[in-house]
C-alpha positions as CSV (number, residue, x, y, z in Angstrom):
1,X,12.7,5.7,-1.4
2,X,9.1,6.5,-2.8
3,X,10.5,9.0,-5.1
4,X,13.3,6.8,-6.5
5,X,11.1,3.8,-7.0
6,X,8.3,6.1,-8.9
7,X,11.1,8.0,-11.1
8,X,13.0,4.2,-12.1
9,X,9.3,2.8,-13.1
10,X,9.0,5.7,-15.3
11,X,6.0,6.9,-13.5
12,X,4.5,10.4,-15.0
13,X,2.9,11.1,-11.7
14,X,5.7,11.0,-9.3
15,X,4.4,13.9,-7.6
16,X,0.6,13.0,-7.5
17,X,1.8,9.5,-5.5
18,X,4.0,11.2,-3.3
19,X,1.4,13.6,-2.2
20,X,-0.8,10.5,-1.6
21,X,2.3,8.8,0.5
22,X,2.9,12.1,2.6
23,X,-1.3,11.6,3.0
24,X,-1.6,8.2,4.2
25,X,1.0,8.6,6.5
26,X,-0.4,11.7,8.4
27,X,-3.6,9.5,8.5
28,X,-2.0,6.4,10.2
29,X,0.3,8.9,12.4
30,X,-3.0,11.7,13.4
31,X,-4.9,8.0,14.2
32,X,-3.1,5.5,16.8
33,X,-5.9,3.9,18.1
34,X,-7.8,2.6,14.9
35,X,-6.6,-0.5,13.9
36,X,-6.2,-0.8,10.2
37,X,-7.2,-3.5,7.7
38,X,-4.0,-3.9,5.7
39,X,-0.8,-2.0,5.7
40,X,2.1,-3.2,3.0
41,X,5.4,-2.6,3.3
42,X,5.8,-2.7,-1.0
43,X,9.5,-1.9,0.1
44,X,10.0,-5.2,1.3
45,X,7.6,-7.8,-0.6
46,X,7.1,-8.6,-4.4
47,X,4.1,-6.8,-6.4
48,X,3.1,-10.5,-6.6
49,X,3.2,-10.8,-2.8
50,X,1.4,-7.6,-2.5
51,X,-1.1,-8.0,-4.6
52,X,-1.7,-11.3,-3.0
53,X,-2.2,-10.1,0.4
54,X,-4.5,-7.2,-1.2
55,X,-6.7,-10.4,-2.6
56,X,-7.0,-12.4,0.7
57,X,-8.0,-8.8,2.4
58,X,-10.8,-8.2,0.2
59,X,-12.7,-11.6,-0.1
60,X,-15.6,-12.2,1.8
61,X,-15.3,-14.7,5.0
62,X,-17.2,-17.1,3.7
63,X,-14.9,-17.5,0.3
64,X,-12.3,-20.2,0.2
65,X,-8.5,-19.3,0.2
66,X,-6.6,-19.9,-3.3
């Protein structure tokens, strides 16, 4: 699915983000225990969504929400 969403955007560096995909995936799989900050499923929310939860992640604690 990676693949065909990066070739319909027109990406040029399908192969680049793939490589990245296959990456991030072997780190989450190689690492059970750790419990990550964020993960996105881009496959099933908006970029607007996405980008949204990426903002709330990355303000301090002490910042209000929007």
């Amino acid at each position: 699915m990676t693949e065909q969403r990066s070739v319909l955007r027109g990406d040029t560096d399908t192969p680049a983000r793939l490589a990245a995909w296959d990456a991030t995936e072997a780190d989450v799989l190689a690492h059970p225990s750790v419990g990550w900050d964020l993960r996105l499923r881009t496959d099933r929310q908006s970029i607007e969504e996405s980008a949204q939860v990426i903002s709330e992640a990355l303000k301090p604690a002490d910042e209000p929400a929007f």
